[in-house]
Every structure is written in structure tokens, then in C-alpha cells.
C-alpha positions as CSV (number, residue, x, y, z in Angstrom):
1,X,13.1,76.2,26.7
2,X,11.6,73.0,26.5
3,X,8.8,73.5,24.3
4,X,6.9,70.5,23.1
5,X,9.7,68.2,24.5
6,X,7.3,66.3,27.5
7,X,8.4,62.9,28.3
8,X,7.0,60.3,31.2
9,X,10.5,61.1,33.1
10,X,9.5,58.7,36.0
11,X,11.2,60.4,38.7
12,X,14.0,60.0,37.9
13,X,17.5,61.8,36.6
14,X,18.1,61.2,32.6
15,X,21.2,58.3,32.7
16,X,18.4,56.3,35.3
17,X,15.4,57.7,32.9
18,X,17.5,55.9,30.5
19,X,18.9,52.9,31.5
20,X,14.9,51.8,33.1
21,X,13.8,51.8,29.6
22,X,16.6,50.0,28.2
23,X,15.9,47.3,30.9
24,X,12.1,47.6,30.1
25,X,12.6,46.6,26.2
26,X,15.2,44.1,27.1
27,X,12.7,42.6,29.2
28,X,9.6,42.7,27.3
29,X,12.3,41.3,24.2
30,X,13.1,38.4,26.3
31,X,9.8,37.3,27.6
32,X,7.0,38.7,25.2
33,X,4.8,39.9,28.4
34,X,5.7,41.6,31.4
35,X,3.9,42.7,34.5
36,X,5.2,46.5,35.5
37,X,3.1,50.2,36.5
38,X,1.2,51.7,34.4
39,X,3.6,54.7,33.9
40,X,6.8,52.4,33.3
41,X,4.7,50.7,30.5
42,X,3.9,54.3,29.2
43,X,7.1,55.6,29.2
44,X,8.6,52.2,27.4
45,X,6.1,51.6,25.1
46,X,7.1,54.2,22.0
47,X,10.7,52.8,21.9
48,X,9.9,49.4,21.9
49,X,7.3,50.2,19.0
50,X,10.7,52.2,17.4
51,X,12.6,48.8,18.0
52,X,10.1,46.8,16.2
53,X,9.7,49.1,13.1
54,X,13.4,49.2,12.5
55,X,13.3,45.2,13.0
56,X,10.9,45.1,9.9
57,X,13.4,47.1,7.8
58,X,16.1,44.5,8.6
59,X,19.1,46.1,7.1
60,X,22.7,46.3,9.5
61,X,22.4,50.1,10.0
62,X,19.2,48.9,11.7
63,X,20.5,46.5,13.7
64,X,23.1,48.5,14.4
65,X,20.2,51.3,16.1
66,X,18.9,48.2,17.9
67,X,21.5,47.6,19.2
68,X,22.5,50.6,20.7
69,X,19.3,50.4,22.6
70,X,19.5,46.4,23.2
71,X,23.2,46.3,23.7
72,X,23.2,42.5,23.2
73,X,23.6,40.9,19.7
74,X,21.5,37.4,20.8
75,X,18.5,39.6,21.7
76,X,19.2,41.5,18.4
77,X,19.0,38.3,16.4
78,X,15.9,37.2,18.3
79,X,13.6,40.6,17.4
80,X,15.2,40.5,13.8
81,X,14.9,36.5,13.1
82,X,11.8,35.8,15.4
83,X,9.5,39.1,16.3
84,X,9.5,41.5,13.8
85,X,8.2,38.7,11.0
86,X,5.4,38.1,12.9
87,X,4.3,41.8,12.5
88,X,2.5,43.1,9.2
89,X,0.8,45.8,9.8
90,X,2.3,49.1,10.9
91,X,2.3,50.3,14.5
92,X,0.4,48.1,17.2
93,X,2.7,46.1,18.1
94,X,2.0,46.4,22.3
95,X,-0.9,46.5,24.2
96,X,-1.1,47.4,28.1
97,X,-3.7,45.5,30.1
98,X,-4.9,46.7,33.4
99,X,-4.5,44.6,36.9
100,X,-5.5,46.8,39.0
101,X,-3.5,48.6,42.5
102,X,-0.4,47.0,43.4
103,X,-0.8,47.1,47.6
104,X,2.2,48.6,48.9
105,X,2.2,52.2,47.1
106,X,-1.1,51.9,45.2
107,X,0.3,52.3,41.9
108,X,-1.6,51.1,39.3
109,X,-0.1,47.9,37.7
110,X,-0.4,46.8,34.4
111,X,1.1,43.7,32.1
112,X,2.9,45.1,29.6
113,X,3.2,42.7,26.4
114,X,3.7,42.4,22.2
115,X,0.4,41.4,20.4
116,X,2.1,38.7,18.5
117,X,3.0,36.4,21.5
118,X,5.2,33.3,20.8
119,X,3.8,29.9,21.9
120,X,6.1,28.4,24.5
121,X,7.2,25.3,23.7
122,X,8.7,23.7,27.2
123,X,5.7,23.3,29.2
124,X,4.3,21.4,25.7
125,X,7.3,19.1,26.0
126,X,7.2,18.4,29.9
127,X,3.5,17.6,29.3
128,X,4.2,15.4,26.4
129,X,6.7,13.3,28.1
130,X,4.7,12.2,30.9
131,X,2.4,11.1,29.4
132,X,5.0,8.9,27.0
133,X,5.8,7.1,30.4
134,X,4.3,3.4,30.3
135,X,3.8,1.1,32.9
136,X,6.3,-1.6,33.6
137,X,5.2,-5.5,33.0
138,X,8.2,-6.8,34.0
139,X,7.6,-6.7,37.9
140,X,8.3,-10.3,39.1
141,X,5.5,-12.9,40.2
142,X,6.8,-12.6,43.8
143,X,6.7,-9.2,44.0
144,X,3.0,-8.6,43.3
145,X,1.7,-11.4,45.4
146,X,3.4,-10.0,48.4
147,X,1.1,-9.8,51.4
148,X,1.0,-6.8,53.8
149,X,2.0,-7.2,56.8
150,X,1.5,-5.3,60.1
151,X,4.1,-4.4,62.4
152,X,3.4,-4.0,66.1
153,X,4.7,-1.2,67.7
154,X,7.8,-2.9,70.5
155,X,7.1,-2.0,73.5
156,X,10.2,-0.7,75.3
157,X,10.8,-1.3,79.2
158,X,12.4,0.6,81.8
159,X,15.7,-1.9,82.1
160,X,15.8,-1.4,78.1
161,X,15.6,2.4,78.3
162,X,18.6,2.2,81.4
163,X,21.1,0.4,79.1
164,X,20.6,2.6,76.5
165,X,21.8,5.6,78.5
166,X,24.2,3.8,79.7
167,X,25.4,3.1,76.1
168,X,25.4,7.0,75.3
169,X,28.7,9.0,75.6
170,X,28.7,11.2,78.7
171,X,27.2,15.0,77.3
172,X,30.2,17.3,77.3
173,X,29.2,20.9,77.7
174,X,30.8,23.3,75.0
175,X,32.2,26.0,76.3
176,X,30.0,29.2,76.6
177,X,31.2,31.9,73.2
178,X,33.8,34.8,74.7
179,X,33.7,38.3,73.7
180,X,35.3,38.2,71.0
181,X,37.4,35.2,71.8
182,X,38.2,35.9,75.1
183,X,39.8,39.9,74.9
184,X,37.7,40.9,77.2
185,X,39.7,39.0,79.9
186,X,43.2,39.8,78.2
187,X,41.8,43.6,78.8
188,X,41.1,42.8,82.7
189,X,44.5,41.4,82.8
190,X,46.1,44.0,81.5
191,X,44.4,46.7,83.6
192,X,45.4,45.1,86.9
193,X,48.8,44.8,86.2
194,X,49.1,47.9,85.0
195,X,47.8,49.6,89.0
């Protein structure tokens, strides 16, 4: 009997159970925030709390439990070296925000993300670089005292427009795609030689 053994089993049979919450930690791992349903986040949320308390410990049998869930030593690194410092306290270390419906099914939708969220750093430096970009004083004398000038639209005649066709290449017609290259004909062939 299953007595006191409940779990958010989503649905699903327990190697899928299983492998959705791995993806689900990986995920939130990776990005710090992610948008998912409200039950996913549920269901995800103890053993990405677990991941984070033995990240605190930082010992190798730890890592070692990581990464059995994880099952990538880069991502291990990043919750040892970068995440789990950030976190003093004990428990706490995810909150779930509600969006609302998603449309197609209804389901209620949530984003899914650590409390301690990392600055990110690459939007800074695309910002910062252009507004580095200074104007160019080099632009020669002629260039900048350039008038603008119209351009009339040419008026094309009907002699003009005569030569020209007579310029183009006759149109060649491609020839019209076959059943399947052409076996439907090979079949006729065969068929009326054979009566």
C-alpha cells in the first residue's frame, strides 16, 4: 500500500514522471526563471530546493547526488561555484508567481524561478557599446557640401518598350511534371502490347 507516499505524478508513467523533472531543474539551473504550469512548478519545486541544500554543503559526495539528478558536470559547477553562495538562509530558495490561463487548455501558468536571481551581464554590454560609438570627423569637405539632387522619372516610349522585347530571349515553356517521371506512360505502353 501506498500510504503517505502522494506525489504531483503529472500524468504521467514514472521514467517520464522522472525525466520532466530532471528537465525542469536543469532548466530552472540554466536560466534562473522559467515560465511553465502551475502543477509542473509544484511537482519540481522540492527537488530543486534538495539540489540547492546539498549545493551549500559542497563536499564531492554532494556533487556526486547533484549530479545524478543534473547529469552534467558544467551545470554542476555552475549551482556549486555560482547559486548555492548566494543562498544563506535555509529553505526558500524558489518562489512561483502566477500569470494567469494559458489559452489553449486553460491550465494555469506560472513563472517558476530562484529568489537570488543573477544580473545578466550581455544586454549591459550591448548597451554599453553603443553608446561608446563616436561620430566620425573625418568626412571630406566635398562630401558634406554635396547638394541634392532630383531625378526625373524617364519617360519610356512605345518604340523603347518594342526593342526591349525584342532584346529578350524567346520564353521557352518547361515541360509540364509527369507522374512520377513519366511511368504512367511506360504502364500504358506496356498494357497495349501486352493485348
Amino acid at each position: 500500500m501506498r500510504h503517505k507516499h502522494a506525489r504531483l505524478q503529472l500524468g504521467r508513467f514514472t521514467s517520464w514522471h522522472k525525466a520532466t523533472l530532471k528537465s525542469l531543474a536543469r532548466s530552472l539551473i540554466i536560466h534562473q526563471s522559467i515560465k511553465t504550469t502551475k502543477a509542473k512548478a509544484k511537482a519540481v519545486k522540492p527537488l530543486v530546493e534538495k539540489l540547492i541544500t546539498f549545493a551549500k554543503s559542497n563536499t564531492l559526495a554532494a556533487k556526486r547526488q547533484v549530479y545524478k539528478v543534473l547529469g552534467d558536470h558544467q551545470l554542476v559547477s555552475l549551482l556549486f561555484k555560482d547559486i548555492a553562495p548566494r543562498f544563506t538562509s535555509k529553505g526558500g530558495y524558489t518562489r512561483i508567481i502566477n500569470l494567469g490561463n494559458r489559452r489553449g487548455d486553460n491550465a494555469s501558468m506560472v513563472i517558476f524561478e530562484l529568489t537570488q536571481v543573477i544580473k545578466k551581464e550581455k544586454k549591459r554590454l550591448k548597451k554599453e557599446k553603443a553608446t561608446e560609438v563616436e561620430p566620425i570627423e573625418d568626412i571630406p569637405a566635398a562630401v558634406k557640401e554635396k547638394p541634392f539632387e532630383e531625378k526625373k522619372p524617364k519617360v519610356v516610349t512605345a518604340v523603347e518598350v518594342k526593342e526591349k522585347e525584342k532584346e529578350r530571349p524567346p520564353i521557352t515553356k518547361k515541360p509540364s511534371k509527369k507522374f512520377l517521371g513519366g511511368l504512367r506512360t511506360i504502364f500504358k505502353r506496356e498494357r497495349r502490347d501486352s493485348q
